[in-house]
C-alpha positions in Angstrom: 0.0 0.0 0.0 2.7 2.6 0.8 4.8 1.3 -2.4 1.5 2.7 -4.6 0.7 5.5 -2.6 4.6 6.7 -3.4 4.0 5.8 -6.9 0.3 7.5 -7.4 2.0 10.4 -5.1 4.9 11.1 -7.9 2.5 10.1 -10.9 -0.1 13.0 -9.7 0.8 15.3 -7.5 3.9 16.4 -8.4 2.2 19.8 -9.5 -1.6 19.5 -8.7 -1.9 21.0 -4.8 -5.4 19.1 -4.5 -3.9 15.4 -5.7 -1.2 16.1 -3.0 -3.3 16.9 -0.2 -5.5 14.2 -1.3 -1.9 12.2 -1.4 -1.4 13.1 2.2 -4.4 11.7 3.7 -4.4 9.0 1.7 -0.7 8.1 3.4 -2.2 8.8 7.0 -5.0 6.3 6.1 -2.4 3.3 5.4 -0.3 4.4 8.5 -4.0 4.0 10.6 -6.4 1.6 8.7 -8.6 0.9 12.0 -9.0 3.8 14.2 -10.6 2.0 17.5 -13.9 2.7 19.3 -12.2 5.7 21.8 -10.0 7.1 18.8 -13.3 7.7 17.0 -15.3 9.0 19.7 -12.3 11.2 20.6 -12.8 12.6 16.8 -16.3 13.3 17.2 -16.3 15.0 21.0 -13.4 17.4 19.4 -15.5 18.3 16.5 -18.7 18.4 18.6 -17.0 21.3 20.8 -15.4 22.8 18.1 -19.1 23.9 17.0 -19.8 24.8 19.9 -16.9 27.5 20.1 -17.2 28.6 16.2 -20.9 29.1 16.1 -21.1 32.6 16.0 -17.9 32.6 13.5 -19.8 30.3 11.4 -23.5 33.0 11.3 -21.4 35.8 10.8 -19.7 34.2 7.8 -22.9 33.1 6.5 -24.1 36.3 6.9 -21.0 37.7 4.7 -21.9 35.4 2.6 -25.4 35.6 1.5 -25.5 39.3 2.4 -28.7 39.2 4.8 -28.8 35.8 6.6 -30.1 36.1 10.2 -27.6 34.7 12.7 -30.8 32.8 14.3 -31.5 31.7 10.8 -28.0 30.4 10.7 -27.8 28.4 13.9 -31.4 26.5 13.7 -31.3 25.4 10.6 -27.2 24.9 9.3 -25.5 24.5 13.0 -27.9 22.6 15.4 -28.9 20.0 12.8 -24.7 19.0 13.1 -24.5 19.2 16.5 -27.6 17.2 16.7 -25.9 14.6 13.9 -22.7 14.6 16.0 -24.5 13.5 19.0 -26.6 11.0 17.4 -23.7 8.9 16.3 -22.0 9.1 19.7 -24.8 7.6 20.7 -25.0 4.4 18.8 -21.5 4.3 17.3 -20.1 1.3 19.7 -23.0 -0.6 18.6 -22.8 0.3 15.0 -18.8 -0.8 15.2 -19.8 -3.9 16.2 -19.2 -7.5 13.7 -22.9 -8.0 13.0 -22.9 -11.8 13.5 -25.0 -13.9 10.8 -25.8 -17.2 10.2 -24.1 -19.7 7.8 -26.0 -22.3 5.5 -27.0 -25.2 6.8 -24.6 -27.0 4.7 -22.2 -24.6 6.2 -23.4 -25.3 9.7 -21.1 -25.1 13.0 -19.0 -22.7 11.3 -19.2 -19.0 11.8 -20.3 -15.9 10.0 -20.2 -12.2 10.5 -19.8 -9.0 8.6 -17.2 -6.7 9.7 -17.4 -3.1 9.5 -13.9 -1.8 7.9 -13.7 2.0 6.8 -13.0 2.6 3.5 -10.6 5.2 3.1 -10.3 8.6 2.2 -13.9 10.0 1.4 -14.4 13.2 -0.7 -17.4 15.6 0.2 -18.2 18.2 -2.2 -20.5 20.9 -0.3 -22.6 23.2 -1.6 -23.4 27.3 -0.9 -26.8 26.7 0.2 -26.0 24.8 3.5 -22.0 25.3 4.0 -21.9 23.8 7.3 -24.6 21.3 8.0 -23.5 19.7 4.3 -20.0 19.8 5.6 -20.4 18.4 9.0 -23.6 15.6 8.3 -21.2 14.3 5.9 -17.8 15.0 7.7 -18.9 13.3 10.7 -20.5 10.5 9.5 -17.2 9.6 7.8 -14.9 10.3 10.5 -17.1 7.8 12.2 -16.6 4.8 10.0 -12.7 5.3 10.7 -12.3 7.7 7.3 -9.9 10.9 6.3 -11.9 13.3 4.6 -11.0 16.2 2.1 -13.8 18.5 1.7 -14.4 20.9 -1.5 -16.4 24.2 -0.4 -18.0 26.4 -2.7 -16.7 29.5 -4.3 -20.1 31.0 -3.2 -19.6 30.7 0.1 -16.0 32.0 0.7 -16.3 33.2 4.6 -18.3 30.1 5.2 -15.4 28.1 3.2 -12.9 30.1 5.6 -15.0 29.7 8.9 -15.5 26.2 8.4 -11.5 25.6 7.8 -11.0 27.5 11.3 -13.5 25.1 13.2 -11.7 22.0 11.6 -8.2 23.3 12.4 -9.6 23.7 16.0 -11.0 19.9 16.3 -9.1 17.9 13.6 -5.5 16.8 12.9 -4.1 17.9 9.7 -3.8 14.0 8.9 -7.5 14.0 9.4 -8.6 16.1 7.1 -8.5 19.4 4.7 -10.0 21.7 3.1 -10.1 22.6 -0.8 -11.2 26.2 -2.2 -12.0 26.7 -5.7 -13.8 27.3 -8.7 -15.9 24.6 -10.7 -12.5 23.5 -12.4 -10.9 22.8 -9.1 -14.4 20.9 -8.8 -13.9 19.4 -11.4 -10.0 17.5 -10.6 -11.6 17.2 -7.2 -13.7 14.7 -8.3 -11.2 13.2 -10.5 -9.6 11.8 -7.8 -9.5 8.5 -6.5 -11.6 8.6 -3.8 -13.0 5.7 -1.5 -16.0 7.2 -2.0 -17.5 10.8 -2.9 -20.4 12.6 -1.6 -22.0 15.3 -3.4 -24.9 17.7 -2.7 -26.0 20.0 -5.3 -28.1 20.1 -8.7 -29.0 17.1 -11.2 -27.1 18.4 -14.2 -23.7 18.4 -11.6 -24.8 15.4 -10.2 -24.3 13.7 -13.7 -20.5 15.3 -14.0 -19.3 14.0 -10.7 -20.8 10.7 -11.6 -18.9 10.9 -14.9 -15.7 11.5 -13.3 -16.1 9.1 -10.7 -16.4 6.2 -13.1 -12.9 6.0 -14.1 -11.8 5.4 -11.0 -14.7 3.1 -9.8 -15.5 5.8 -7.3 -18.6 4.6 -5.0 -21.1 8.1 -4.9 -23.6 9.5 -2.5 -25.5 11.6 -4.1 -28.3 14.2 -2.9 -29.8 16.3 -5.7 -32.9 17.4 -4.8 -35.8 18.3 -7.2 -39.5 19.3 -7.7 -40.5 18.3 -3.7 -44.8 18.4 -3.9 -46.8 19.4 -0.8 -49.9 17.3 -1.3 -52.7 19.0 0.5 -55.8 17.2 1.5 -59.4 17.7 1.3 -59.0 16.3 5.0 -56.4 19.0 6.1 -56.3 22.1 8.1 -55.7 24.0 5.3 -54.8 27.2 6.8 -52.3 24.6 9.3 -50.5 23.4 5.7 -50.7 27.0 4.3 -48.3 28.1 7.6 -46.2 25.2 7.2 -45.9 25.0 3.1 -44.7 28.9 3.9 -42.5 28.4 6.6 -41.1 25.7 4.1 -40.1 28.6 1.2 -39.3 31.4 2.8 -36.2 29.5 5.7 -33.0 30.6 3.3 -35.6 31.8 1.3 -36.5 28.4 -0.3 -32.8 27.6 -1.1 -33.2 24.1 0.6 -33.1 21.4 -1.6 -36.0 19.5 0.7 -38.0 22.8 0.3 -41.4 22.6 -1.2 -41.6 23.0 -4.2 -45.0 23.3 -5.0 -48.1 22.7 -3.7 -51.2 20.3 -4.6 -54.8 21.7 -3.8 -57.8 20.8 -4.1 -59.8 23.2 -7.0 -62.0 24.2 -4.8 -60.0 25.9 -1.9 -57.3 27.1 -4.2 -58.1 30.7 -3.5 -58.8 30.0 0.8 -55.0 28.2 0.4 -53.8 31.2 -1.8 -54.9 33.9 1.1 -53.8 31.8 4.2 -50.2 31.3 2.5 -50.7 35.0 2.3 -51.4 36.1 5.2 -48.9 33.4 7.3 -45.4 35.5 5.1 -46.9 38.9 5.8 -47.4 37.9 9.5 -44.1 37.9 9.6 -43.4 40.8 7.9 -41.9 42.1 11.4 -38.9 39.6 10.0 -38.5 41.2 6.7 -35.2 43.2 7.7 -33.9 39.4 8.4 -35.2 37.8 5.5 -32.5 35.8 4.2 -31.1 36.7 0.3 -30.6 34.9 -2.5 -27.1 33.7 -2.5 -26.1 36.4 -5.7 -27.4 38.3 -8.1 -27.4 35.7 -10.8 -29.8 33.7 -8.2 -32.0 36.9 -7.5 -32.4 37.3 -11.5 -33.2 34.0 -12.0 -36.2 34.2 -9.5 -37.2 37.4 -11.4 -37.5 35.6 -15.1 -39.0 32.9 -13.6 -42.2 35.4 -12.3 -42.1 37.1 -15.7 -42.0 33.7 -17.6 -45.4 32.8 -15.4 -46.9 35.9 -15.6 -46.5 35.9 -19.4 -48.2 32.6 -19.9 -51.1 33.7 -18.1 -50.4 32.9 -14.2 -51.7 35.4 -11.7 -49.1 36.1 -9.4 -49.4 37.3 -5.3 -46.6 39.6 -4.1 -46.5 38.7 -0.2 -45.7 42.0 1.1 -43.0 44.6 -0.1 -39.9 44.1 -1.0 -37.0 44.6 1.1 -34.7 47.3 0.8 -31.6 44.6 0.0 -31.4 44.0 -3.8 -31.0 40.6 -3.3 -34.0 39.9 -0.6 -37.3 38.8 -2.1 -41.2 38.3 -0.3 -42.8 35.3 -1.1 -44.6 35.1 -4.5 -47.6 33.0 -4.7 -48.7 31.7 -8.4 -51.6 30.5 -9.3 -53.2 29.4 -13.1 -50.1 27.4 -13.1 -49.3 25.5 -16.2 -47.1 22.6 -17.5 -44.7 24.9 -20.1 -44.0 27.6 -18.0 -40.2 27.4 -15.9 -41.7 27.2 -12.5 -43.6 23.9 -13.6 -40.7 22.4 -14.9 -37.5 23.4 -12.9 -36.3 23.5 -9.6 -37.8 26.8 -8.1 -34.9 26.9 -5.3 -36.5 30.1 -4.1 -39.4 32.1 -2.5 -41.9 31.2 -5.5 -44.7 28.9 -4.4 -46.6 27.6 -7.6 -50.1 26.4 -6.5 -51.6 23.6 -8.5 -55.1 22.6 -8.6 -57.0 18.9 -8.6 -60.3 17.6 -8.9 -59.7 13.8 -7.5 -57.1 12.8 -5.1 -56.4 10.2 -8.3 -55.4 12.8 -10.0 -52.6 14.4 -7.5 -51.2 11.0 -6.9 -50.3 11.0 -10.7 -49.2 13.9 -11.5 -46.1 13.3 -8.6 -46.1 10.0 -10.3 -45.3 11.5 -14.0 -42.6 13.9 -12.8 -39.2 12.8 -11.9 -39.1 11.4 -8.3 -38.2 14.2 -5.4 -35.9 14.5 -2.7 -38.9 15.0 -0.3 -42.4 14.7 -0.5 -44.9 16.5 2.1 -48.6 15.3 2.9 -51.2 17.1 4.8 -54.5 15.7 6.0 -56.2 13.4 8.5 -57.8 10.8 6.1 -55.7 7.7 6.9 -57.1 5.8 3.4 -54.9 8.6 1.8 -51.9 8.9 3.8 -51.4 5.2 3.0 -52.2 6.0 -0.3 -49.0 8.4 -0.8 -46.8 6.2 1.5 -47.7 3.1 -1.2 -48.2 4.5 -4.2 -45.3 7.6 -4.9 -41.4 7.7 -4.5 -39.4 10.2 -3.1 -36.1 10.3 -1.0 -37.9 11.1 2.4 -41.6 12.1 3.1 -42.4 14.8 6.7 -46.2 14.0 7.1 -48.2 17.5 7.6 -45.1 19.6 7.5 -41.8 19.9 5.6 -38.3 18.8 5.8 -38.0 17.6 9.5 -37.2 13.9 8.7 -34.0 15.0 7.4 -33.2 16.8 11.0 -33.6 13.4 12.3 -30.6 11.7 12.5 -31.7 8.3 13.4 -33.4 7.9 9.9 -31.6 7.5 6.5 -31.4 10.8 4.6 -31.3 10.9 0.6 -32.9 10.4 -2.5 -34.1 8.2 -5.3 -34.3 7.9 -9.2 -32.7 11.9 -10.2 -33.2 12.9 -6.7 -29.9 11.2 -5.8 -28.5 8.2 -4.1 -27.2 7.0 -0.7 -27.4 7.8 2.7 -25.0 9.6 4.7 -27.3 10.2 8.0 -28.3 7.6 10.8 -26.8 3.9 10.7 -27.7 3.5 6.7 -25.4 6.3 5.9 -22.8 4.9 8.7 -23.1 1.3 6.5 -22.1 3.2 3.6 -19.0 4.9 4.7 -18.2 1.4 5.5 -16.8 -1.7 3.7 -19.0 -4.5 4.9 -16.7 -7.4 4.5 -17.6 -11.0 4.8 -15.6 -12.9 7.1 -16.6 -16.9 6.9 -14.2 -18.5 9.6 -14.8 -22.7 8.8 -14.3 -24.9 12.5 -11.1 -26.8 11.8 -12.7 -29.9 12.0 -15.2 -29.0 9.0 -15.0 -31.7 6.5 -14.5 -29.4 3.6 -13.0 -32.3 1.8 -15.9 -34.1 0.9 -17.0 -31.3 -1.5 -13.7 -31.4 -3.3 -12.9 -33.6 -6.9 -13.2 -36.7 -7.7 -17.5 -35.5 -8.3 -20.1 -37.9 -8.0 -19.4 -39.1 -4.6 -21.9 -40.7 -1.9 -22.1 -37.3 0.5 -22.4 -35.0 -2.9 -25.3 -37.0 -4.8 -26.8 -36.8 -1.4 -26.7 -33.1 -0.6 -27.9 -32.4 -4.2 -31.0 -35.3 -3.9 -31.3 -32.8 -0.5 -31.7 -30.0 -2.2 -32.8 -30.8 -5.6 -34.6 -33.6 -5.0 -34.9 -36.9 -6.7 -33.9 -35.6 -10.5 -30.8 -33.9 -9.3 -28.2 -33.7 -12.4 -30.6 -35.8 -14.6 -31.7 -34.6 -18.2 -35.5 -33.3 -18.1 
């Protein structure tokens, strides 16, 4: 192992700063294969109290970042949800450690199996503006728990957050634990290249694709979490102006850059306008918060948002302006459209902002298929009290994760898997299903010594072989039909 580390070292690195630092930690991995049970917990108790002591570094850089982000903001929803991950897997991570004994055939029987839980390496986590420390840490710690090294690539949207998060690292980590790479989207780009143990990436479909791409020649393993077109299924059984509160609450956090945000929302025809006036009136009761209103991330983001109301509004959508906009160029109220149809942008794309399309049905039928026609989210939302239909949308749809009469909060619970499915993504990296996959699970079949393996071996055709195949084949075994 150290003879191709050298070699790969000299072959790659020789003028590439991220294949050396990748180099590095790669080295520190075969001079520490198996960190033990106290080793690991030691990791995630540093990096636990390191949050603690950066937090208000981390909201102010967010803040920097995005222009107007509330330091409140910043803390619920991008530094509690690590700390809360953190905790979670020190509390199960001696039982997750453990060989996971299983049971051998009965041919195989008074032998012993079990799977072993080995780490795999180096992981690479590419992290994305929207979230620059919760989709740092989730990842970061999860792999630091299964024994890895991770190198992390931050986003050139986020360059406080980038430098914040390096600080908070430096305090908790060793430097053979882990680094930090800033870039562009061609640093991305060799970032991916590498030959990772396995890569996790958060971000959009269309880059999810790329960093598949480059992955592939090296055989790379991905976790993937792309988000996509998340539906808020409202009920004719709901408290509609209950799912109005939480569909907004849902849009307007970061301003609806959350990839678990909801998209849009199903209605039924006839309380379209009842919905339309509650979402109303739930953002402009919190007009008082306007001055904290998060941005959009840059002005390319904040245009984007602004085409996508004129591409609605000239296809025939009516379109509510929630309140005034704030004095920030970037800040936007929430924008409620209705007459929505399938070729305008905010029917087909991601909205990734404070636009809440509002869609209509006549029969619940017909809501379950049009989330069944589209590609399948990251998240799905349902909000009612008729059980018939819950069990419905649990059966009969596919999504990464579904909160049941709100939004997102399965994904702030750490002791369930978080990702997606289909274009939504892949993998876990949250609760013990994302600690399995920053694992190897290796086999390990140890035979008693006095198994009489023998038997099975040439010359075929023996007594104790015709009988084990008459046992399981039964009387024709090995005869022409």
């Amino acid at each position: 192992m150290k003879l191709i580390d050298q070699e790969w070292r000299t072959a790659q690195s020789a003028d590439d700063p991220v294949a050396a630092r990748f180099a590095t930690l790669r080295a520190a991995f075969a001079a520490a294969p198996y960190p033990d049970y106290e080793q690991r917990r030691s990791t995630l108790r540093r990096l636990r109290d390191a949050l603690r002591r950066h937090s208000a570094d981390c909201a102010a850089a967010a803040a920097a970042d995005f222009g107007v982000r509330a330091a409140d903001e910043t803390m619920l929803v991008d530094l509690l949800p690590s700390l809360l991950h953190i905790e979670h897997l020190l509390r199960h991570l001696r039982r997750w450690m453990r060989p996971s004994r299983r049971s051998p055939e009965l041919l195989f029987s008074t032998n012993r199996a079990a799977v072993q839980y080995q780490p795999k390496g180096v992981v690479g986590i590419v992290v994305p503006w929207n979230f620059p420390f919760y989709l740092a840490l989730g990842p970061l710690a999860t792999a630091l728990a299964a024994g890895n090294r991770c190198l992390i690539k931050t986003s050139e949207y986020a360059p406080a957050s980038s430098r914040a998060l390096r600080a908070l690292l430096a305090d908790a980590l060793g430097e053979d634990e882990f680094d930090v790479i800033e870039g562009d989207a061609q640093c991305a780009k060799r970032f991916c290249a590498l030959p990772f143990d396995h890569l996790v990436f958060t971000g959009s479909p269309a880059v999810g694709r790329e960093v598949m791409r480059a992955a592939a020649d090296n055989l790379t393993p991905v976790t993937l979490e792309l988000g996509g077109k998340s539906p808020a299924l409202v009920s004719r059984s709901a408290d509609l102006a209950r799912a109005a509160r939480r569909i907004v609450h849902g849009k307007t956090v970061n301003a609806g850059q959350i990839c678990v945000a909801p998209d849009y929302a199903l209605v039924p025809r006839e309380s379209v306008e009842a919905f339309t006036a509650a979402a109303a009136r739930a953002f402009e009761a919190w007009t008082g918060e306007a001055a904290k209103q998060t941005s959009m991330i840059d002005a390319r983001a904040h245009r984007r948002m602004l085409d996508l109301i004129d591409d609605a509004r000239a296809l025939g959508a009516t379109v509510t302006v929630c309140g005034p906009y704030p004095k920030d160029g970037r800040q936007l109220p929430l924008h409620i459209v209705t007459g929505v149809q399938p070729r305008m942008r905010i029917a087909r794309e991601e909205i990734f902002g404070p636009i809440l399309p509002v869609m209509d049905y006549e029969a619940f039928d017909d809501a379950l298929d049009y989330v069944r026609r589209n590609e399948r989210p990251l998240a799905l939302y349902w909000f009612g009290s008729d059980a018939r239909e819950r069990e419905r949308v649990m059966r009969e749809t596919h999504s990464g994760g579904v909160t049941l009469n709100d939004w997102g909060w399965h994904a702030m619970n750490h002791s369930l898997p978080f990702g997606g499915t289909g274009m939504s993504g892949m993998g876990n990296y949250h609760g013990e299903e994302g600690f399995r996959e920053l694992s190897h699970a290796k086999a390990v079949f140890a035979e008693h010594r006095w198994f009489p393996v023998e038997l099975f071996h040439p010359p075929y055709g023996r007594i104790v072989q015709r009988l084990v195949l008459r046992w399981y084949f039964g009387k024709s075994a090995g005869k022409p039909s």
